[in-house]
C-alpha positions as CSV (number, residue, x, y, z in Angstrom):
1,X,6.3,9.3,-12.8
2,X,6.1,7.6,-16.1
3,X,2.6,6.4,-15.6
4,X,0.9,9.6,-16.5
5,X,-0.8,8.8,-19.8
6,X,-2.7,6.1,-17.9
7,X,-6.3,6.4,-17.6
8,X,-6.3,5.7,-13.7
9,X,-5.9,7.9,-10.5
10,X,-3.5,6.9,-7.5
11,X,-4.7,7.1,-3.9
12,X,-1.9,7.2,-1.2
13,X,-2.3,5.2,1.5
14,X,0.3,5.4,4.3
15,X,0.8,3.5,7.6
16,X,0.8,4.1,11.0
17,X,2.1,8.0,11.6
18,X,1.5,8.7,8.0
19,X,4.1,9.5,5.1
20,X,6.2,12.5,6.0
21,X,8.0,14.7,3.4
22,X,11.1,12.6,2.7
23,X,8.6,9.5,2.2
24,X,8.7,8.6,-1.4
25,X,4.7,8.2,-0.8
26,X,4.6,12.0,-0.5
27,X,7.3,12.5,-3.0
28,X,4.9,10.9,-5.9
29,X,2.0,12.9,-4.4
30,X,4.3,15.7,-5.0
31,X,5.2,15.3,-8.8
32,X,2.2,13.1,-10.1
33,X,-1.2,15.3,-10.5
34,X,-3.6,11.7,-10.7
35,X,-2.2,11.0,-6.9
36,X,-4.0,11.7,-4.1
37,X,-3.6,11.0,0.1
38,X,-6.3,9.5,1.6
39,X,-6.2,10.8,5.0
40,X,-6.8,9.7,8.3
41,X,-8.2,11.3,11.2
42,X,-5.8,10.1,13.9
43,X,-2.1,8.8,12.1
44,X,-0.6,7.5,15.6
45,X,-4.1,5.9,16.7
46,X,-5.2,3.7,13.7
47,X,-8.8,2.6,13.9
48,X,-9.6,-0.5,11.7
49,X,-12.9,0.6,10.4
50,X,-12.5,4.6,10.6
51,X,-9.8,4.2,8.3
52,X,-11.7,1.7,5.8
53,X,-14.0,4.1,5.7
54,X,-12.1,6.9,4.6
55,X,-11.0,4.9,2.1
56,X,-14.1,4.2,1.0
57,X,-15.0,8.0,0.7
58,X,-11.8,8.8,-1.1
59,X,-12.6,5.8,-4.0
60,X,-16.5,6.9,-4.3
61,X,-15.0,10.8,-4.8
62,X,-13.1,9.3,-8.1
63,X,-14.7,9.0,-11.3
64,X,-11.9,6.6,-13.1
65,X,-10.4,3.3,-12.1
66,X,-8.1,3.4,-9.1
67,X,-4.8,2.0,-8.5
68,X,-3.6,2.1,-4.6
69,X,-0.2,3.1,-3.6
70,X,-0.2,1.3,0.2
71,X,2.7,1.1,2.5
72,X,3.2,-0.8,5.8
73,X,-0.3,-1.0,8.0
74,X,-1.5,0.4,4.6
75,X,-1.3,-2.6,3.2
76,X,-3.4,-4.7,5.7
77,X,-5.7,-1.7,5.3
78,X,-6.2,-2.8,1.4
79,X,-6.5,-7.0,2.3
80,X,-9.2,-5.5,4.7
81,X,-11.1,-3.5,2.3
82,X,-10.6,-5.2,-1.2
83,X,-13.7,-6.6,-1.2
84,X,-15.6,-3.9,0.0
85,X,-18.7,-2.5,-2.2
86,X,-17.1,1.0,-2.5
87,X,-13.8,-0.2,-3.3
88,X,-15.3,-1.9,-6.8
89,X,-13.0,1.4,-9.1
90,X,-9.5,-0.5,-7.2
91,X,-8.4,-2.3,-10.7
92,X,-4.3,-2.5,-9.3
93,X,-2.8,-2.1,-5.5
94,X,1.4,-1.8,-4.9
95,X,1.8,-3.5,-1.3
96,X,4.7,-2.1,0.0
97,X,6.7,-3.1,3.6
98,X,3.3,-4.8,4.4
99,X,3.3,-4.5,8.5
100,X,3.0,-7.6,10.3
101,X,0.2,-7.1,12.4
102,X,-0.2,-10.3,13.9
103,X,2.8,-9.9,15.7
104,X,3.6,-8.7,19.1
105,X,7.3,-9.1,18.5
106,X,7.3,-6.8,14.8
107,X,4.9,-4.6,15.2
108,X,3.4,-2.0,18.3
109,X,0.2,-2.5,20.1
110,X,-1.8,0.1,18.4
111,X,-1.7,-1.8,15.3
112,X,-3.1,-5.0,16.6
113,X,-6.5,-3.9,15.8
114,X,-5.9,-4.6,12.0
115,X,-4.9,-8.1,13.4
116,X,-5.2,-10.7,11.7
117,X,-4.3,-10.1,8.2
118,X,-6.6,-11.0,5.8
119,X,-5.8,-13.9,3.6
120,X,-8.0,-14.2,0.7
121,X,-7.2,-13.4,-2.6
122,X,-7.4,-9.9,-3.5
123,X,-9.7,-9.0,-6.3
124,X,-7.4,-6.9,-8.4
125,X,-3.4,-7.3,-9.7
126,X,-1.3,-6.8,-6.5
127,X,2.2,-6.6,-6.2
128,X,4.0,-7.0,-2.6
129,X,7.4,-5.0,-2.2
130,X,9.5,-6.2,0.8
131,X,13.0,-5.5,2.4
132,X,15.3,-8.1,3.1
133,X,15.7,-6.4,6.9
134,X,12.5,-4.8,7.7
135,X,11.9,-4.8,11.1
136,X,8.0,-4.7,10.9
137,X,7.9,-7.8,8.6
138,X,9.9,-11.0,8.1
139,X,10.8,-11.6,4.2
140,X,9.4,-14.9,4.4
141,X,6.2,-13.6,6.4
142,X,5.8,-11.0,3.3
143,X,6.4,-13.9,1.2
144,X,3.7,-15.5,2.1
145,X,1.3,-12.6,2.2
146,X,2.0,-12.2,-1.5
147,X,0.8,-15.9,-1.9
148,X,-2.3,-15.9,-0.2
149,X,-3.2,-12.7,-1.8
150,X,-2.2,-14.0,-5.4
151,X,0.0,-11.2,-6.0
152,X,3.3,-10.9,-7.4
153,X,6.3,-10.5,-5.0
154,X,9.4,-8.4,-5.4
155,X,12.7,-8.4,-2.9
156,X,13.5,-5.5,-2.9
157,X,16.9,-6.0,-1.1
158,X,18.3,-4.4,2.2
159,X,15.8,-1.5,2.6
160,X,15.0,-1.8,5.9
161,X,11.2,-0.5,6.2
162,X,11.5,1.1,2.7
163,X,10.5,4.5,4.2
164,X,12.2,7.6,4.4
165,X,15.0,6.3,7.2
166,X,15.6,4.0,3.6
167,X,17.3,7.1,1.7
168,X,15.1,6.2,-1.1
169,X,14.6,9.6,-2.5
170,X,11.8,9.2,-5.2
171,X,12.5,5.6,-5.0
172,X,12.9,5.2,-9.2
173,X,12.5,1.3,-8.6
174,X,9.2,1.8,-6.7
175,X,7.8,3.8,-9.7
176,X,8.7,1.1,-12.5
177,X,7.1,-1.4,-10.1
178,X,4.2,0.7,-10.6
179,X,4.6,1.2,-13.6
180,X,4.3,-2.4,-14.3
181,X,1.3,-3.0,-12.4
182,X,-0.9,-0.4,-14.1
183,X,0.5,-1.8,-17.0
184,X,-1.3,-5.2,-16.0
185,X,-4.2,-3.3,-14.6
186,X,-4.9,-1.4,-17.4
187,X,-4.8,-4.7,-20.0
188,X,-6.9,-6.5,-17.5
């Protein structure tokens, strides 16, 4: 990553079943010592306030400013927790394939109880990075996401759910997005 002489840490935060080993999420984890998982107790059983709370541990643990790295029901995780007491170190988040909980149609029961997605404006320099063809969100649905959460949106093209069925590798485009947004964070 080319984010390493910046003065924050990177906490992981995957979606429903976690990152697996082709996931770019793990891949930065992998190559970029500040980056850290946050992990969940049950991956396939997602538990609204279980997992805010191991957020909250992981961001308490860190003695820096904190930039999170959040991907599909990670994302709701984040417009869930942003204004959360413990989450006060989050100076940057990049929102990628944010799931669409709110809807039967896009996204399996077990994630309904992050339902609905949060709104308000986050309290730190977001960006939101969406596929053309994701199955879990509409574009436009991301779209407005990005809007109401006054951060900056990127199309990222036909990436389907930009995961690891996406081919993506270390997803290079991912890590200048990031890139950028500590970038912001850091001149905040």
């Amino acid at each position: 990553m080319t984010v390493r002489a910046t003065p924050v840490r990177f906490l992981v935060l995957p979606g429903l079943g976690g990152s697996g080993p082709e996931h770019w999420q793990t891949r930065w984890e992998a190559c970029e010592p500040a980056c850290a998982r946050v992990h969940q107790r049950d991956w396939e059983r997602p538990a609204l306030v279980e997992w805010l709370h191991a957020v909250d541990e992981a961001i308490e643990a860190i003695d820096a400013p904190v930039v999170l790295v959040a991907h599909s029901l990670g994302c709701v995780l984040v417009a869930h927790g942003a204004r959360r007491a413990a989450w006060s170190r989050v100076v940057g988040a990049l929102l990628v394939a944010p799931a669409d909980v709110d809807s039967e149609a896009r996204t399996p029961p077990e994630t309904r109880c992050f339902s609905p997605v949060p709104r308000a404006a986050l309290p730190f320099p977001a960006t939101v990075v969406a596929s053309q063809n994701d199955p879990y969100v509409d574009l436009e649905r991301a779209r407005d996401f990005a809007l109401r959460w006054g951060a900056d949106f990127v199309d990222a093209g036909a990436l389907g759910h930009i995961n690891a069925s996406s081919g993506l590798g270390d997803w290079a485009d991912g890590r200048r997005l990031l890139a950028a947004l500590v970038a912001r964070a850091v001149a905040r």
